[in-house]
C-alpha positions as CSV (number, residue, x, y, z in Angstrom):
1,X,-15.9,-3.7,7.6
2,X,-17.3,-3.7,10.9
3,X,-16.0,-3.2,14.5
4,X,-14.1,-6.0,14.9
5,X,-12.6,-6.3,11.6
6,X,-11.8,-2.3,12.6
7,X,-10.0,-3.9,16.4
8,X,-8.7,-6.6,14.0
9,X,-6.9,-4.2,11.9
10,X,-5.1,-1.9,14.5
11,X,-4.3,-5.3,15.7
12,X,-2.5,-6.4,12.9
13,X,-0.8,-2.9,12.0
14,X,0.2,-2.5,15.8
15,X,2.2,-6.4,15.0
16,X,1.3,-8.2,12.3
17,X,3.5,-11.1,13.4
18,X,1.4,-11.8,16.5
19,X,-0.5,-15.0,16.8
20,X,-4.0,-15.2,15.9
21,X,-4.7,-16.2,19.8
22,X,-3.2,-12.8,20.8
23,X,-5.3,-10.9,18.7
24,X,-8.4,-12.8,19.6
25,X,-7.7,-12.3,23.0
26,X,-8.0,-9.0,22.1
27,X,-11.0,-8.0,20.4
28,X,-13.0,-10.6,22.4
29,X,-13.3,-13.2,19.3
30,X,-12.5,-17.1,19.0
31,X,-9.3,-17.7,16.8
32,X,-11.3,-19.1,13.9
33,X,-13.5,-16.3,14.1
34,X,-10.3,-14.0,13.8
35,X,-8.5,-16.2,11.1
36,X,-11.9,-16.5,8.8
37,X,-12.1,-13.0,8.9
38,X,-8.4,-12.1,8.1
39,X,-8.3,-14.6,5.3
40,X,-11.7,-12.7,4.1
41,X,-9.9,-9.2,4.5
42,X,-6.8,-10.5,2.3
43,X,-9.5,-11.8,-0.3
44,X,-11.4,-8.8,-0.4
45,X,-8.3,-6.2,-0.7
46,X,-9.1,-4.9,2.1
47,X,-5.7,-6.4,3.3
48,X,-3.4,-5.9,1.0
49,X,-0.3,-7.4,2.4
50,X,2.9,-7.3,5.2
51,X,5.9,-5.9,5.5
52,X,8.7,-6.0,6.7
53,X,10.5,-2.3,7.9
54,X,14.1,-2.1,8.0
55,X,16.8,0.9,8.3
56,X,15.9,4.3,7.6
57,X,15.7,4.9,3.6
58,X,18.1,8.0,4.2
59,X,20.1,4.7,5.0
60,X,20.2,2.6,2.5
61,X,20.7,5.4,-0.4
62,X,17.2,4.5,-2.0
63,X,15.4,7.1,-4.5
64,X,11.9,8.4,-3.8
65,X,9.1,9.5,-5.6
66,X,5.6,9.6,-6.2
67,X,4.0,9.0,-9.7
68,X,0.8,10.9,-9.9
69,X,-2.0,9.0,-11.5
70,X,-4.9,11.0,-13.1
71,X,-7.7,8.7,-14.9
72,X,-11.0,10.7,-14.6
73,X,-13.6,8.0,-14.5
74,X,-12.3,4.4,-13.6
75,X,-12.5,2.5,-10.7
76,X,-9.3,3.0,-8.0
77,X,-8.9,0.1,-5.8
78,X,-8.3,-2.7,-8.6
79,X,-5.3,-0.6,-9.8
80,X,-4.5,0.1,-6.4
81,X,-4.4,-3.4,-5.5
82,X,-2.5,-4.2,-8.3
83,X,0.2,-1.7,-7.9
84,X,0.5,-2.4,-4.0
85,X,1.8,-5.9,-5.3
86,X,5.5,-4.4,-6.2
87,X,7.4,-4.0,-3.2
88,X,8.8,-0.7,-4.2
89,X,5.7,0.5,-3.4
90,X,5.0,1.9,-0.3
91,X,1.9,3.2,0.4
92,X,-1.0,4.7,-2.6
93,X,-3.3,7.6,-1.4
94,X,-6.8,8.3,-3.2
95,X,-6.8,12.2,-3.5
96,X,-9.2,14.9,-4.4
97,X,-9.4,17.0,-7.7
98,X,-7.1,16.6,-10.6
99,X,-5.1,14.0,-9.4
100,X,-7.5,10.6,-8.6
101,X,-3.8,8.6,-6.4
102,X,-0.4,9.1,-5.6
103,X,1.6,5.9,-5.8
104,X,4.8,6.6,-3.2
105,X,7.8,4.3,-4.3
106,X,11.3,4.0,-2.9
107,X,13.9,2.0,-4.9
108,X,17.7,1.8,-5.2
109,X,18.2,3.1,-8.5
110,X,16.9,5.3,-11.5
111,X,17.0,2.3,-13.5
112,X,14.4,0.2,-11.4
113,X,12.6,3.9,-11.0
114,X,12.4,3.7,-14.7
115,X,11.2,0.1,-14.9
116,X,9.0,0.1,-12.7
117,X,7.0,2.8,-14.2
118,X,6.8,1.4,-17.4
119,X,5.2,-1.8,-15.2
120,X,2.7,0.4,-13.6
121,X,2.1,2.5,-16.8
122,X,1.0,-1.4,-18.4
123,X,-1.7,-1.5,-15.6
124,X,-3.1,2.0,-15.4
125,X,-6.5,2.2,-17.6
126,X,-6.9,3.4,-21.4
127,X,-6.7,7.2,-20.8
128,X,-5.0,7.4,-17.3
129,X,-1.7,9.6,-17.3
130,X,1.3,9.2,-14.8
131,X,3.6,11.8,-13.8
132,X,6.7,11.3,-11.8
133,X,7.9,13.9,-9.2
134,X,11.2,12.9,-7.9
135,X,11.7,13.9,-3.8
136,X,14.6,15.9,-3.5
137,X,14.3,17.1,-0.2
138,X,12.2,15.8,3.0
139,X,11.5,17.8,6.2
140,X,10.4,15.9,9.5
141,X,8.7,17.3,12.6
């Protein structure tokens, strides 16, 4: 990824529903130059998708957790990119030590919490555990 895939980015996470013109306007690009390279990011994973935000979860009664996966050996971002699919899923971080990514999820109900573990826990590889820490409480700044 260079600079301007870097401009083309913050770009797209500032809006992602601005027009190609806009954001080759921006980082000093044609628009094919800026479209080729989106539709290489999306192909590569390095774009994983859009979104859509709406109200506040705190708002719409959802449940929160992470699942904690722990592999020790296999490659991340295939399973990453896999698990980014479900749109329960809000955001995966790669960590340090024990724990190799925490998946963050939100969903309406212990029942879809419940599924969709078992669909993530079908993708994870041979001899990868996931643990599920439900969020009880959240502090904000």
């Amino acid at each position: 990824m260079d600079s301007f895939d870097q401009k083309i980015i913050a770009a797209l996470r500032e809006n992602a529903r601005q027009s190609v013109s806009s954001i080759a306007e921006q980082v000093n690009l044609s628009r094919t130059a800026v479209s080729e390279r989106i539709r290489r990011m999306e192909a590569s994973g390095e774009i994983l998708g859009y979104r859509v935000l709406t109200a506040a979860p705190e708002e719409s009664g959802s449940l929160k957790a992470y699942f904690e996966v722990s592999h020790g050996g296999f490659e991340c971002a295939p399973f990453v990119q896999e698990v980014m699919k479900f749109p329960e899923v809000q955001r995966c971080h790669g960590t340090s030590g024990e724990v190799d990514v925490l998946i963050y999820v939100e969903v309406p109900n212990m029942q879809r919490l419940h599924d969709l573990l078992a669909e993530i826990d079908a993708l994870k590889p041979n001899g990868a555990r996931i643990k599920t820490h439900m969020i009880m409480r959240e502090w904000y700044r």
